[in-house]
N, CA, C and O atoms as a printed pandas DataFrame, in Angstrom:
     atom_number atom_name residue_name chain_id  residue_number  x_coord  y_coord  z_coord
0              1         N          UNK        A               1  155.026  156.342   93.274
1              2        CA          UNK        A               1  155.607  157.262   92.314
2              3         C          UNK        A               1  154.808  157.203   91.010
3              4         O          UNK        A               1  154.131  156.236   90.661
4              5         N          UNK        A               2  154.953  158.302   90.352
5              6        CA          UNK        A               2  153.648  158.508   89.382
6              7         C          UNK        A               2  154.517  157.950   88.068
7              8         O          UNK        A               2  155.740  158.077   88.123
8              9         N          UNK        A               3  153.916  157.338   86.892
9             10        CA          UNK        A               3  155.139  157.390   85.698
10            11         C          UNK        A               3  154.387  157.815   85.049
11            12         O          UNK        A               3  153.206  157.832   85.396
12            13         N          UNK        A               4  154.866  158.382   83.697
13            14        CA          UNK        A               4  154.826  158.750   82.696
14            15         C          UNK        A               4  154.664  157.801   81.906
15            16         O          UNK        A               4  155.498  156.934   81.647
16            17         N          UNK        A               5  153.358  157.922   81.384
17            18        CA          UNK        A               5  152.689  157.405   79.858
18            19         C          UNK        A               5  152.207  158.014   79.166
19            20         O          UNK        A               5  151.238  158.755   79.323
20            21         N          UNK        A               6  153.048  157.715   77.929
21            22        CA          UNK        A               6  152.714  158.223   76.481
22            23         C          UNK        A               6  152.158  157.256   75.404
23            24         O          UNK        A               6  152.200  156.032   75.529
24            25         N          UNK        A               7  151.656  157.875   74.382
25            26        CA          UNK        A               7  151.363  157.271   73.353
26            27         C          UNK        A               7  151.606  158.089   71.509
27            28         O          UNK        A               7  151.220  159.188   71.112
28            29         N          UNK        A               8  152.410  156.955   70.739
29            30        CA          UNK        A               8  152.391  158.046   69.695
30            31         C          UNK        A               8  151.547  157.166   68.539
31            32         O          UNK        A               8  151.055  156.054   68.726
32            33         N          UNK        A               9  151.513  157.801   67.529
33            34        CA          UNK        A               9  150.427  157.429   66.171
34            35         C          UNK        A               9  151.334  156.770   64.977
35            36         O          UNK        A               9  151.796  157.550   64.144
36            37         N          UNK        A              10  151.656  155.140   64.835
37            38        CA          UNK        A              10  152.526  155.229   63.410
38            39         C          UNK        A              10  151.530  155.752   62.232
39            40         O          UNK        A              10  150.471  155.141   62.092
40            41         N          UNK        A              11  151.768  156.651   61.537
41            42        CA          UNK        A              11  150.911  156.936   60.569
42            43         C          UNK        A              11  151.227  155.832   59.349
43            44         O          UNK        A              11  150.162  155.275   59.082
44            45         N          UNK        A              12  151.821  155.554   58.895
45            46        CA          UNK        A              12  152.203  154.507   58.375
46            47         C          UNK        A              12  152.020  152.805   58.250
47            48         O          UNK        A              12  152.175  152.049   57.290
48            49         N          UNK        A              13  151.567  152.530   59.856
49            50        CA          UNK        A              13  151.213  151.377   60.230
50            51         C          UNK        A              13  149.988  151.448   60.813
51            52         O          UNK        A              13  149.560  150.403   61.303
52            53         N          UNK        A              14  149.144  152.684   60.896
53            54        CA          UNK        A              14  148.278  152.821   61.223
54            55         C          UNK        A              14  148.310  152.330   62.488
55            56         O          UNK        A              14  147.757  151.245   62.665
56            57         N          UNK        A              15  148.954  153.004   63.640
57            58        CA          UNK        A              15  148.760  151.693   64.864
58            59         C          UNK        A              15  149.659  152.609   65.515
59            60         O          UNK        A              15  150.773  153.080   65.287
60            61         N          UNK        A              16  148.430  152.728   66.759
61            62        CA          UNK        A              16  148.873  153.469   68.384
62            63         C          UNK        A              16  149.907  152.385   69.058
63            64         O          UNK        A              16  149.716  151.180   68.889
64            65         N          UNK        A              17  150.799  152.782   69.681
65            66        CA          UNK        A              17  151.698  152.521   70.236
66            67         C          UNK        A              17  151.941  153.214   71.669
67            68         O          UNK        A              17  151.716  154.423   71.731
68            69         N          UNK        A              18  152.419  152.492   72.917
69            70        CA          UNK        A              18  152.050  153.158   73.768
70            71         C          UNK        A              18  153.406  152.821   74.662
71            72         O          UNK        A              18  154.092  151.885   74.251
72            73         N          UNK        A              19  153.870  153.569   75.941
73            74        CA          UNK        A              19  154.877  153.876   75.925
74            75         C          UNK        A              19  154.964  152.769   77.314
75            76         O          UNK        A              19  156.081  152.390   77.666
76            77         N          UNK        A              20  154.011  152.398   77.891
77            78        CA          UNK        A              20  153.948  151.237   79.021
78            79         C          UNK        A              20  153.434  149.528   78.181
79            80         O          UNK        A              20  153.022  148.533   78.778
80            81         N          UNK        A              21  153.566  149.628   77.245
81            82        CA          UNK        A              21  153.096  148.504   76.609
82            83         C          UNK        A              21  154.326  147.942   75.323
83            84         O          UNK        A              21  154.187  148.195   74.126
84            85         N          UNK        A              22  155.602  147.079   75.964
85            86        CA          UNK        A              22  156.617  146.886   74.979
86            87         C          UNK        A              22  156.256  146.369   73.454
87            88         O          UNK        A              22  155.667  145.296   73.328
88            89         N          UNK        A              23  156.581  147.068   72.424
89            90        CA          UNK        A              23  156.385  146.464   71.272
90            91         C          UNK        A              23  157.935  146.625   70.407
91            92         O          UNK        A              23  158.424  147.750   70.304
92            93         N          UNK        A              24  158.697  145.321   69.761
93            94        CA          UNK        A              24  160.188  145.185   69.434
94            95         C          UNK        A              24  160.042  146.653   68.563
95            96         O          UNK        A              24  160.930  147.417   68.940
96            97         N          UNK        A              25  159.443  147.076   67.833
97            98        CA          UNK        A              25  159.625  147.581   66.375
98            99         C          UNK        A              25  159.400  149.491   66.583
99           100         O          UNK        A              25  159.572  150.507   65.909
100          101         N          UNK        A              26  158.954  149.137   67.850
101          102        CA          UNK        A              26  158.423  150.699   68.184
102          103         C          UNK        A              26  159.508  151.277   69.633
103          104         O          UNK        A              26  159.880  150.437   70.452
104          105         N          UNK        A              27  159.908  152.734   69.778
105          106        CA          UNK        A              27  160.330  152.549   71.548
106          107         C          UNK        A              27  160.010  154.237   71.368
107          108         O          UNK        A              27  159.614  154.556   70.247
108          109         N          UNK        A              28  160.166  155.465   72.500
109          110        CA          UNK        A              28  159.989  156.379   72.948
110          111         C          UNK        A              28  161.496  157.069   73.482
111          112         O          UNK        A              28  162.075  156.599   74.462
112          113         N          UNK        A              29  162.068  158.291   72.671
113          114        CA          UNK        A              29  163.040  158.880   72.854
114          115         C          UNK        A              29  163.461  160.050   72.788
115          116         O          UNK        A              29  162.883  160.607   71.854
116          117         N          UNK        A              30  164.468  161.005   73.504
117          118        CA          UNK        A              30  164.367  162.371   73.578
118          119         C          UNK        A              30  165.216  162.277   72.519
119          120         O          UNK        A              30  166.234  161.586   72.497
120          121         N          UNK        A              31  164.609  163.297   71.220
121          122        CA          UNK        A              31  165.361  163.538   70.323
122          123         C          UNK        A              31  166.657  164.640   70.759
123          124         O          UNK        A              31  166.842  164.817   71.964
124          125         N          UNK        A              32  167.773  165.561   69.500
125          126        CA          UNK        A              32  168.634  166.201   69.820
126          127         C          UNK        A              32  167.728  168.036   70.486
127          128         O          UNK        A              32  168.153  168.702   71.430
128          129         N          UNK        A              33  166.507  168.379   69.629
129          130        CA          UNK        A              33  165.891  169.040   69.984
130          131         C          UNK        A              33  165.593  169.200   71.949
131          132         O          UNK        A              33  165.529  170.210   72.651
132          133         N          UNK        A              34  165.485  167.887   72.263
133          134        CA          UNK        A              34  164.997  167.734   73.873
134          135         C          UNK        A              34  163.708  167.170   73.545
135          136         O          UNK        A              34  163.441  166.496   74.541
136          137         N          UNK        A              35  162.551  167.030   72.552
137          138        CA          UNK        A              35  161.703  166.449   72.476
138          139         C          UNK        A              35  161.310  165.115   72.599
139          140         O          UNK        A              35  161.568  164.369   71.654
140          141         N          UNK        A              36  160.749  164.680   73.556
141          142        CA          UNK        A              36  160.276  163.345   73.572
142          143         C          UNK        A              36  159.451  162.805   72.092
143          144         O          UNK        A              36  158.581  163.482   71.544
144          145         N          UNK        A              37  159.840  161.691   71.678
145          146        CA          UNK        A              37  159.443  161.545   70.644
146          147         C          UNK        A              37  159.226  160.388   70.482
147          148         O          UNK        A              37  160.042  159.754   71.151
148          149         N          UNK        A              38  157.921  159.126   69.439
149          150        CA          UNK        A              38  157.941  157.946   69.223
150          151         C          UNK        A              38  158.707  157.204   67.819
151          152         O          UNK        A              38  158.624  157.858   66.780
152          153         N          UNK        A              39  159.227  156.261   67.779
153          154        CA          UNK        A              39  160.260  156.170   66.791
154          155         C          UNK        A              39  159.406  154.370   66.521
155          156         O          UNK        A              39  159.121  153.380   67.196
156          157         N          UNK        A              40  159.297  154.869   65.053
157          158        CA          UNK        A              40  159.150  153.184   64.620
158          159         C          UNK        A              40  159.924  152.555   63.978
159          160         O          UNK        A              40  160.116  153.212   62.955
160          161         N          UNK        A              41  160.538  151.601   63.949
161          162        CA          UNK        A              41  162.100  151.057   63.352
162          163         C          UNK        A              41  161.816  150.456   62.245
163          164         O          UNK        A              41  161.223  149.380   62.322
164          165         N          UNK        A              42  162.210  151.069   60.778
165          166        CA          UNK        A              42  161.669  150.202   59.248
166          167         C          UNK        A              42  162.575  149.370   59.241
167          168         O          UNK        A              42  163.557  149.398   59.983
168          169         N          UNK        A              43  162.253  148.274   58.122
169          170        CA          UNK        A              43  163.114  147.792   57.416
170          171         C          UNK        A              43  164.256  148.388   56.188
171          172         O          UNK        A              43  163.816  149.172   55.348
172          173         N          UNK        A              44  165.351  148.079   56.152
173          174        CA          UNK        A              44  166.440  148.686   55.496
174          175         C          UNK        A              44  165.749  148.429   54.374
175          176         O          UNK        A              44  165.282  147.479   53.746
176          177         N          UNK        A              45  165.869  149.983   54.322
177          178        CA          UNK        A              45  166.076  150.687   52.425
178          179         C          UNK        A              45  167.136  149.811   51.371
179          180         O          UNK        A              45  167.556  148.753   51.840
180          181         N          UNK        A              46  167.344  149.981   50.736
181          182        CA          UNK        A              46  167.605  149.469   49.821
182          183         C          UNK        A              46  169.091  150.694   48.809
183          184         O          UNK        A              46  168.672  151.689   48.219
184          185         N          UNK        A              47  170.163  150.478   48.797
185          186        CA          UNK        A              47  171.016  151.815   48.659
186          187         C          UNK        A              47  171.157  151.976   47.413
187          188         O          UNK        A              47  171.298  150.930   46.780
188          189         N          UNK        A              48  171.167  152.940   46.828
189          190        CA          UNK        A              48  171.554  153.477   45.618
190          191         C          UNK        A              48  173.077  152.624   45.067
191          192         O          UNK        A              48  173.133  152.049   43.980
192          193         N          UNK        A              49  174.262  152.689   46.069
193          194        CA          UNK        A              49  175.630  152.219   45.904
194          195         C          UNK        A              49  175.493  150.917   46.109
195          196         O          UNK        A              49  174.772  150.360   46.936
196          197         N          UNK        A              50  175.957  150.617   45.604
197          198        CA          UNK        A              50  175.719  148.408   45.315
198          199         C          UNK        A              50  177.006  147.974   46.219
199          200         O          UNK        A              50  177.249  146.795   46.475
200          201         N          UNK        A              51  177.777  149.038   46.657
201          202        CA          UNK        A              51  178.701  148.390   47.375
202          203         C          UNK        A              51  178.413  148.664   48.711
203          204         O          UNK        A              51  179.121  148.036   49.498
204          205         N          UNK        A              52  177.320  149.654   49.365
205          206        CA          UNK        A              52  177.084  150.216   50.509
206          207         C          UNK        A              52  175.627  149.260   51.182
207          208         O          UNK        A              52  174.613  148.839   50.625
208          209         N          UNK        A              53  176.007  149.200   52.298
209          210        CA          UNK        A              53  174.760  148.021   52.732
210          211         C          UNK        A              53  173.550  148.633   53.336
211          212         O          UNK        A              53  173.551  149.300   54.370
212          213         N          UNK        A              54  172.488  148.342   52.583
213          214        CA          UNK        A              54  170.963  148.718   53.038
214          215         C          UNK        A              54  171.244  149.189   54.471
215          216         O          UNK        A              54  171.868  148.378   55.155
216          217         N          UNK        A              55  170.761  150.818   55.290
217          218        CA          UNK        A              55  170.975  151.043   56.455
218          219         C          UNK        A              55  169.168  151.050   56.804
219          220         O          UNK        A              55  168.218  151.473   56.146
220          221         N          UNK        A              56  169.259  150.390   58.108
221          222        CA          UNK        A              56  168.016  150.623   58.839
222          223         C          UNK        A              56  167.637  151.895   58.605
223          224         O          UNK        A              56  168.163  152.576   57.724
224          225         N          UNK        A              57  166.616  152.353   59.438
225          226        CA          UNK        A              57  166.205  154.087   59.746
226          227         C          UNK        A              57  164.572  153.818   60.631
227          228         O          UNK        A              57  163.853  152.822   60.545
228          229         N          UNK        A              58  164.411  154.693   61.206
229          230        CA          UNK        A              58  163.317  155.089   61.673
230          231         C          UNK        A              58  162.598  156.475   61.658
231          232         O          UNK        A              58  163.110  157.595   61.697
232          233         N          UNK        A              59  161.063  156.057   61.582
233          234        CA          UNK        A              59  160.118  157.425   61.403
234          235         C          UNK        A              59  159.869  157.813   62.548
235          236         O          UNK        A              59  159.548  156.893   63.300
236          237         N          UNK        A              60  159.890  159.155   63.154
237          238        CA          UNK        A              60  159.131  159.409   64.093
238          239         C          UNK        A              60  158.217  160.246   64.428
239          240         O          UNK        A              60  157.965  160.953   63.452
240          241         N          UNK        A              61  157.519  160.553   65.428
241          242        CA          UNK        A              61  156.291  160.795   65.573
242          243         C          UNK        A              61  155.882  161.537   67.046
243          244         O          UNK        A              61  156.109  160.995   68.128
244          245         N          UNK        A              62  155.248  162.855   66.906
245          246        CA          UNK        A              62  155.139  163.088   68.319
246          247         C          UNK        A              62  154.187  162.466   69.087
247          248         O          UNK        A              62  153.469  161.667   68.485
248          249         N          UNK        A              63  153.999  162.621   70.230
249          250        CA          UNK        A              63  153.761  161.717   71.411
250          251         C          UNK        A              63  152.254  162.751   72.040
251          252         O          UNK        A              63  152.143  163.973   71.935
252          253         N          UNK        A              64  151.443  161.972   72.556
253          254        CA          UNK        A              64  150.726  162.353   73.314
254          255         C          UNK        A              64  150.573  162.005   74.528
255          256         O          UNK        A              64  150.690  160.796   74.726
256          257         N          UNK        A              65  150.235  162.982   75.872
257          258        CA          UNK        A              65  151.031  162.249   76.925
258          259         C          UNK        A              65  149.260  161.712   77.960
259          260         O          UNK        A              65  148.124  162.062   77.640
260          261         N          UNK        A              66  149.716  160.684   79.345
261          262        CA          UNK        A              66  148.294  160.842   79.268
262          263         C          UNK        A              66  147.897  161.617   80.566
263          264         O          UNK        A              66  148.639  161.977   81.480
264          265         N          UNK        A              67  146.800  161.756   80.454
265          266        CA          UNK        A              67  146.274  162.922   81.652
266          267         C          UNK        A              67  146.282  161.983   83.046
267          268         O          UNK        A              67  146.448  162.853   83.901
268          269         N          UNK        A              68  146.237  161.298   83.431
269          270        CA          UNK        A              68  146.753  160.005   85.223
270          271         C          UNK        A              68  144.933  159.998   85.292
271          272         O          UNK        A              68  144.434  159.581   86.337
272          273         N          UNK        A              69  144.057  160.438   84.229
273          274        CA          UNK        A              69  142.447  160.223   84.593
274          275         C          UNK        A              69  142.113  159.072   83.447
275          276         O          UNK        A              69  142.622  158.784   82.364
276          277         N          UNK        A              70  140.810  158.470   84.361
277          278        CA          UNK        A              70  140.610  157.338   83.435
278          279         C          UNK        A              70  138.773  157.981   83.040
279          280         O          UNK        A              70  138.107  158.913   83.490
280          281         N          UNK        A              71  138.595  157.250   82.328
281          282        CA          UNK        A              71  136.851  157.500   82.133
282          283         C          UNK        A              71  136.217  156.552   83.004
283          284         O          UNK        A              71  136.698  156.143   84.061
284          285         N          UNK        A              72  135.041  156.203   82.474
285          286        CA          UNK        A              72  134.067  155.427   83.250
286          287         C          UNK        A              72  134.268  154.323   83.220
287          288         O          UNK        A              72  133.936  153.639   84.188
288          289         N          UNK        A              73  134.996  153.636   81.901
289          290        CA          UNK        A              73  135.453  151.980   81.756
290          291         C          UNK        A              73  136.522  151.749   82.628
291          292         O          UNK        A              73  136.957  150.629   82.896
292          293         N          UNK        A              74  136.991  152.922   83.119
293          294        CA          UNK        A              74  138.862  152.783   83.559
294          295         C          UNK        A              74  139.483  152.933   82.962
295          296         O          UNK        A              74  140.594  153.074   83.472
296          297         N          UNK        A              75  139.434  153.066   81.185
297          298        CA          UNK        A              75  140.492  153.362   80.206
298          299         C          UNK        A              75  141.372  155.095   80.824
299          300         O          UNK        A              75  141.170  156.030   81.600
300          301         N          UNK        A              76  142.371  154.605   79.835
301          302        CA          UNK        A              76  143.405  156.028   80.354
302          303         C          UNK        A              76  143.173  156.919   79.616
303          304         O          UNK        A              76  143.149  156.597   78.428
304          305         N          UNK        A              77  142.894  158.460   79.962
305          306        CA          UNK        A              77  142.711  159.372   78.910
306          307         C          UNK        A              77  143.901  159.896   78.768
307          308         O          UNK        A              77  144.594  160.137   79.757
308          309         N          UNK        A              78  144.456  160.237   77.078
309          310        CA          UNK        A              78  145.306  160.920   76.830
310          311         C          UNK        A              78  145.085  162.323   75.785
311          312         O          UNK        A              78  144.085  162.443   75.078
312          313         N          UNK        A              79  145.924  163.087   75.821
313          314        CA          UNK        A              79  146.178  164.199   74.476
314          315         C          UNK        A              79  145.751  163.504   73.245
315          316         O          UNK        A              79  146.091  162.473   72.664
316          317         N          UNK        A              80  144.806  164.523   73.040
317          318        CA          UNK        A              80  144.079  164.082   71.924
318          319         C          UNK        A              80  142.940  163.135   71.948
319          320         O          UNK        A              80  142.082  163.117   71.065
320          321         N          UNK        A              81  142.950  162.411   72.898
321          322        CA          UNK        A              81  141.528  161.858   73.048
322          323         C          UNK        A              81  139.873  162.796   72.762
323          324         O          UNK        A              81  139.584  163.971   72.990
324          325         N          UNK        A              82  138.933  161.477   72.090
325          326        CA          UNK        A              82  137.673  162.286   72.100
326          327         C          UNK        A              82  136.901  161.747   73.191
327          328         O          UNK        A              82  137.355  160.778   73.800
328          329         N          UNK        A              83  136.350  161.996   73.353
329          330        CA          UNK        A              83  135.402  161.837   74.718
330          331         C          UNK        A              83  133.936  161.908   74.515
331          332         O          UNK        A              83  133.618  162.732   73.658
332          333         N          UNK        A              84  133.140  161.387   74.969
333          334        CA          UNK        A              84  132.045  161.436   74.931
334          335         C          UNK        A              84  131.141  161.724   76.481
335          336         O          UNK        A              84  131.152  160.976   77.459
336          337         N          UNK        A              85  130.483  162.870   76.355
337          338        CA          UNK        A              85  130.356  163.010   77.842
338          339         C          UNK        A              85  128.582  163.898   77.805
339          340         O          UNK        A              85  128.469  165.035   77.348
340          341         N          UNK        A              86  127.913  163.456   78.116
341          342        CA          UNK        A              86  126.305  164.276   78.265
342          343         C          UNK        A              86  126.054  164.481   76.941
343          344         O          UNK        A              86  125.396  165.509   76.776
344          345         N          UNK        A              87  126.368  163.802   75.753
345          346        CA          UNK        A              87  126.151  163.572   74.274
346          347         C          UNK        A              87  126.671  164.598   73.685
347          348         O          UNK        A              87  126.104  165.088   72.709
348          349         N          UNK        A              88  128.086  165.215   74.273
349          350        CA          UNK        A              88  128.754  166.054   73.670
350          351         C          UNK        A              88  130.038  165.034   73.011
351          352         O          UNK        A              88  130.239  163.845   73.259
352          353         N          UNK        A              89  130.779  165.915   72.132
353          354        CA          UNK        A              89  132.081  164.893   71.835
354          355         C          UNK        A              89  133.216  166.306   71.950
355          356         O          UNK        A              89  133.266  167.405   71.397
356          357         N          UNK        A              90  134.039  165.598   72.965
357          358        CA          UNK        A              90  134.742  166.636   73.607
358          359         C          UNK        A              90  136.355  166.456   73.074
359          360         O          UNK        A              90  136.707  165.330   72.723
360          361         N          UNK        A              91  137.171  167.404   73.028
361          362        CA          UNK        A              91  138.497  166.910   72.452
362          363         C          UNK        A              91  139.606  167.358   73.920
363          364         O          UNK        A              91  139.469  168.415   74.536
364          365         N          UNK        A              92  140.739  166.227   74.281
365          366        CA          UNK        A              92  141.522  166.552   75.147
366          367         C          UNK        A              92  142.977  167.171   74.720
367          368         O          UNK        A              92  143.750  166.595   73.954
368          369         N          UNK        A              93  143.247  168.558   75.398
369          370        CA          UNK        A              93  144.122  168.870   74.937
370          371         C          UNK        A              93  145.112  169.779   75.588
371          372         O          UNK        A              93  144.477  170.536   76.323
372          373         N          UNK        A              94  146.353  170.027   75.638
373          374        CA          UNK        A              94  147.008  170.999   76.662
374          375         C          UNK        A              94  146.448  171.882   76.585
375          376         O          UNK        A              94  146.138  172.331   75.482
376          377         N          UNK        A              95  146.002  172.642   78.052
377          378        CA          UNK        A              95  145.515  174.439   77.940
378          379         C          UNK        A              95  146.938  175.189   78.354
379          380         O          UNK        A              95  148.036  174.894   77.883
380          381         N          UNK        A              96  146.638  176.389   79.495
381          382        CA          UNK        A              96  147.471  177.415   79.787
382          383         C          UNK        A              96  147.550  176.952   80.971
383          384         O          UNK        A              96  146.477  176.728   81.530
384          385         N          UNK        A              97  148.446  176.750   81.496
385          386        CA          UNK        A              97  148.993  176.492   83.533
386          387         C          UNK        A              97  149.638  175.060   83.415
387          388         O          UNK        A              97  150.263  174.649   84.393
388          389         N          UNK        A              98  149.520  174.159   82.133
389          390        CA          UNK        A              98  150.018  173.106   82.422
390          391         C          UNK        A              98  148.774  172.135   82.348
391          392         O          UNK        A              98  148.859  170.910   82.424
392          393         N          UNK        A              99  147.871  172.692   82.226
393          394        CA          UNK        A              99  146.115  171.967   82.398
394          395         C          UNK        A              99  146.140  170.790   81.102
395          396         O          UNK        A              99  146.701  170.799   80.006
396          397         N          UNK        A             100  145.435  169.992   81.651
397          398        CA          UNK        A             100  144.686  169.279   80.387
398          399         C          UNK        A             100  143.262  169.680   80.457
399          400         O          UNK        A             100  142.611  169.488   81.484
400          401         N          UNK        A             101  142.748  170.241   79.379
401          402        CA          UNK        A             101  141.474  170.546   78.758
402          403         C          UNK        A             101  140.657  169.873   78.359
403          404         O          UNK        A             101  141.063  168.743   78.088
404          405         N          UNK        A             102  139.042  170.149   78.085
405          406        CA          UNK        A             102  138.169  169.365   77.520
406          407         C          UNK        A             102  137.486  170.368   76.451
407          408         O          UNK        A             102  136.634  171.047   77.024
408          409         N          UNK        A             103  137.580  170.628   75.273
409          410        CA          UNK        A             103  137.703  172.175   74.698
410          411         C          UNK        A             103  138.384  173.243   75.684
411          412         O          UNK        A             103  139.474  173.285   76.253
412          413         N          UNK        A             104  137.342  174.028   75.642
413          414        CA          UNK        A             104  137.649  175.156   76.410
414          415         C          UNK        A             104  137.920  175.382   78.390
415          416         O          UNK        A             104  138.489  176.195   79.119
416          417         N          UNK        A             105  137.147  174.168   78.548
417          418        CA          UNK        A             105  137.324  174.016   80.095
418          419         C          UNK        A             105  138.132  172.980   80.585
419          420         O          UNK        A             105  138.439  171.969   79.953
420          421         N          UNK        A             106  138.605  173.374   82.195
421          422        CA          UNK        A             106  139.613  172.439   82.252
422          423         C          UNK        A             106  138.862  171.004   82.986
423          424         O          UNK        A             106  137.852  171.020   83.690
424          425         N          UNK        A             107  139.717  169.732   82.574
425          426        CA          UNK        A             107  139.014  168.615   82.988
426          427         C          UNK        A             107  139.091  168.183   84.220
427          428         O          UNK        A             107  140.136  167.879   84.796
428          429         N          UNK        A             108  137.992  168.139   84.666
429          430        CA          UNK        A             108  138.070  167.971   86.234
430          431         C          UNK        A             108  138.319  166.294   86.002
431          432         O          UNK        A             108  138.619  165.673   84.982
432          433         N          UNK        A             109  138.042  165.802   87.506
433          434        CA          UNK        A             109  138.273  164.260   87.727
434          435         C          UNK        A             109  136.922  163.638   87.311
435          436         O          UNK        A             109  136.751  162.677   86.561
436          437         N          UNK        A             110  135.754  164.582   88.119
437          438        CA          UNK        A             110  134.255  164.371   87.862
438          439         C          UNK        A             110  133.431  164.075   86.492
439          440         O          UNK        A             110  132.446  163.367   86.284
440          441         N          UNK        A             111  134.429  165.114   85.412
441          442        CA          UNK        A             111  133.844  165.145   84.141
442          443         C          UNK        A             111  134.618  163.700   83.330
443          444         O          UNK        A             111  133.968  163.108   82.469
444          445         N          UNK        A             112  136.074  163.212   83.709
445          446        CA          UNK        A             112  136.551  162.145   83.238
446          447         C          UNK        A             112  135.833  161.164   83.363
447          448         O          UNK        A             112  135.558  160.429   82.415
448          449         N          UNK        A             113  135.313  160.951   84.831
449          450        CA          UNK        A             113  134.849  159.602   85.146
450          451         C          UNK        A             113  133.305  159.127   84.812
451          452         O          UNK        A             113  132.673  158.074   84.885
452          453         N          UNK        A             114  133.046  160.503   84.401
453          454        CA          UNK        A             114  131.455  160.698   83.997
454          455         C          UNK        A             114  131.674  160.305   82.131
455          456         O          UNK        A             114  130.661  160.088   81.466
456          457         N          UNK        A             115  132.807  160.267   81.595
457          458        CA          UNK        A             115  132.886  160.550   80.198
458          459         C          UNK        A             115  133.344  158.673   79.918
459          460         O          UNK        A             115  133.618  157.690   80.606
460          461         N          UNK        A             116  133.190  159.040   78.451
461          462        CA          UNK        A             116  134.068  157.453   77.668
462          463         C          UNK        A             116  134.873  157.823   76.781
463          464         O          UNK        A             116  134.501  158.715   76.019
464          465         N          UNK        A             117  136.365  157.171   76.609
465          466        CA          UNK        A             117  136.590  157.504   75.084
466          467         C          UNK        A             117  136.054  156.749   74.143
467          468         O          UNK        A             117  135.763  155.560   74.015
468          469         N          UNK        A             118  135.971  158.027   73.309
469          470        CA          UNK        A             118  135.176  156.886   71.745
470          471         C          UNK        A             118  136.316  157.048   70.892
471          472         O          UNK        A             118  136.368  156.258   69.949
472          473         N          UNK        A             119  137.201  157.847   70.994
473          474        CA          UNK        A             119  138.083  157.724   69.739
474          475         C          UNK        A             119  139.192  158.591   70.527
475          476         O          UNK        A             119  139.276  158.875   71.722
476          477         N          UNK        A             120  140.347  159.039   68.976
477          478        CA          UNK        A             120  141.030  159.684   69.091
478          479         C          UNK        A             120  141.465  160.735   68.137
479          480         O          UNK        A             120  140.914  160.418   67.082
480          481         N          UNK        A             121  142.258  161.974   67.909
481          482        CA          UNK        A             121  142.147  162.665   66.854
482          483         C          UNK        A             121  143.430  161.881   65.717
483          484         O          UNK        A             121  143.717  162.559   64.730
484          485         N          UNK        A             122  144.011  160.776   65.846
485          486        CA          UNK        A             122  144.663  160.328   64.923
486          487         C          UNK        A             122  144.120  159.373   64.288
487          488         O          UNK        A             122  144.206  159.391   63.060
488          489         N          UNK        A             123  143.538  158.471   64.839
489          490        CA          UNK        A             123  142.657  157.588   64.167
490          491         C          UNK        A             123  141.226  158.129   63.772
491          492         O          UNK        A             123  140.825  157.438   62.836
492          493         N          UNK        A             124  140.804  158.568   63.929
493          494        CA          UNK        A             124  139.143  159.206   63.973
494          495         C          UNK        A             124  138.850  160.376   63.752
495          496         O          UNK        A             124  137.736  160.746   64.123
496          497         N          UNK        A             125  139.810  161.408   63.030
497          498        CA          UNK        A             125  139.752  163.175   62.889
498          499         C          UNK        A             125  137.998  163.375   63.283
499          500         O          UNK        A             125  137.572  163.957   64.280
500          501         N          UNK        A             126  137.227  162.767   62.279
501          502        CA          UNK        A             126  136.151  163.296   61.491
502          503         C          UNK        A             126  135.420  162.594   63.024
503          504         O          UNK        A             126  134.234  162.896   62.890
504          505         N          UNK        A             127  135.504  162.083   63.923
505          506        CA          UNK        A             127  134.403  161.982   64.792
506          507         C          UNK        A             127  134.573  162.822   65.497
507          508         O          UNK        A             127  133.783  162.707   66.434
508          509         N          UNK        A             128  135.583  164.195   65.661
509          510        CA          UNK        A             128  135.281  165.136   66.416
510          511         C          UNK        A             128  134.969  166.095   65.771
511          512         O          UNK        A             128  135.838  166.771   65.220
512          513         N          UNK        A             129  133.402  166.454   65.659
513          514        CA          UNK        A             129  133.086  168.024   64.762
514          515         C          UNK        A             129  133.075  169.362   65.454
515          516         O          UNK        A             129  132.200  170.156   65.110
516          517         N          UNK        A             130  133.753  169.637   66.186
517          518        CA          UNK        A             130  133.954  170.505   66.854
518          519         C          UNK        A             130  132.611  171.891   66.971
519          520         O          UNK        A             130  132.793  172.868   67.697
């Protein structure tokens, strides 16, 4: 049976989080929208009312999901990944049919396993110049 792995971006903590890899402070949840979403759990605020007690809260963050292809190391490619493939730098991303893309074309198995990731578009914007 196939599962589902995701990964979301704390922008805040600077730090990928991934949805097969337990971390206490981070977890993955369908918001009221229906959206799957990544949630990082802060430390309690601090309340305005001196009689009301600091409430937790969490930020969240959308999710990128991953494509079940790995590159040439075996790493997992996901949404939003950059790629490096015949000295191009390629960006992964949903197309039309349900596809995962490599720009404009869709990613075969051939072009994954031929490719590496070098980055991603949350950590690394500027290494993909499109």
């Amino acid at each position: 049976m196939l599962k589902l792995k995701v990964r979301a971006y704390d922008e805040e903590a600077e730090h990928m989080f991934y949805s097969d890899k337990k971390e206490g402070e981070y977890f993955f949840e369908f918001n009221d929208a229906g959206e799957l979403r990544g949630y990082a759990i802060r430390p309690p605020r601090p309340s305005p009312d001196p009689m009301e007690p600091p409430e937790p809260y969490c930020d969240d963050y959308p999710v990128d999901l991953c494509t079940t292809l790995t590159d040439i190391n075996t790493t997992n490619i996901y949404q939003n990944d950059i790629l490096e493939w015949q000295g191009y730098k390629l960006k992964v991303h949903w197309g039309k049919h349900a596809r995962f893309m490599v720009d404009k074309d869709n990613m075969t198995i051939a072009t994954a396993q031929q490719s590496q990731v070098v980055g991603n578009m949350h950590e690394n914007p500027l290494m993909y110049d499109n």
